[in-house]
N, C-alpha and C positions, 0 to 999 in steps of 0.2 A: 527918811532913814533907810528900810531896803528897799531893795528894786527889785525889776523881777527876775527870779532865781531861773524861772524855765527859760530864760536867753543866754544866760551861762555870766551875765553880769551880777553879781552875787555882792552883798554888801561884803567889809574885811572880819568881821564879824570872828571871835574862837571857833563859834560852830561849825563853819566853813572851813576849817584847817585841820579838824582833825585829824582826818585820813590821808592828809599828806604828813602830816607830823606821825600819825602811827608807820606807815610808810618809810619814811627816813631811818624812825628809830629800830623797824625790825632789821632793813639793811645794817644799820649800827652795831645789832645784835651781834649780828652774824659775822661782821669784820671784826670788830674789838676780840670775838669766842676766837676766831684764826690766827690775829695777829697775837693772843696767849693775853688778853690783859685780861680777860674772864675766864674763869671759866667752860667745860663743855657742856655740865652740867648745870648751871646756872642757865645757860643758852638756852638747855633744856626746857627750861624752865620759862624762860622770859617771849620765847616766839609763842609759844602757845596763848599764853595770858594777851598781847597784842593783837594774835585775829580775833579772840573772844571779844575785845575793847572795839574793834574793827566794826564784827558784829555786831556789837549793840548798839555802835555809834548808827550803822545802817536802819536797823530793827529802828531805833528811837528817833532817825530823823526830821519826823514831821511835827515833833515838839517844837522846831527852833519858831522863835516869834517875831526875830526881826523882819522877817520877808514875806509872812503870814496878810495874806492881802486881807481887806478889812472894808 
């Protein structure tokens, strides 16, 4: 199932994509607040909440259990 995470070979696992999917979508934030399809205020709103999610994805990392050597 996983391999090992410390060679950078990482199973496809959600765990592993988070922070590139937070990633993405804070850039997303920030294009769609420019380009007027959100709000400036909403933006406000939504980058903040992302690095908190960032955060705690890092803080919580060492839950994941597929790579959990055994």
């Amino acid at each position: 199932m996983g391999t090992d995470c410390g060679t950078g070979s990482c199973c496809g696992c959600f765990c592993h994509k988070t922070i590139g999917i937070l990633i993405v979508l804070f850039g997303l934030t920030f294009l769609l607040g420019h380009l007027g399809v959100i709000s400036g205020e909403l933006v406000g709103i939504i980058w903040p909440t992302l690095i908190v999610l960032g955060g705690l994805k890092k803080t919580f990392s060492g839950l994941c259990k597929c790579c959990d050597p055994k």
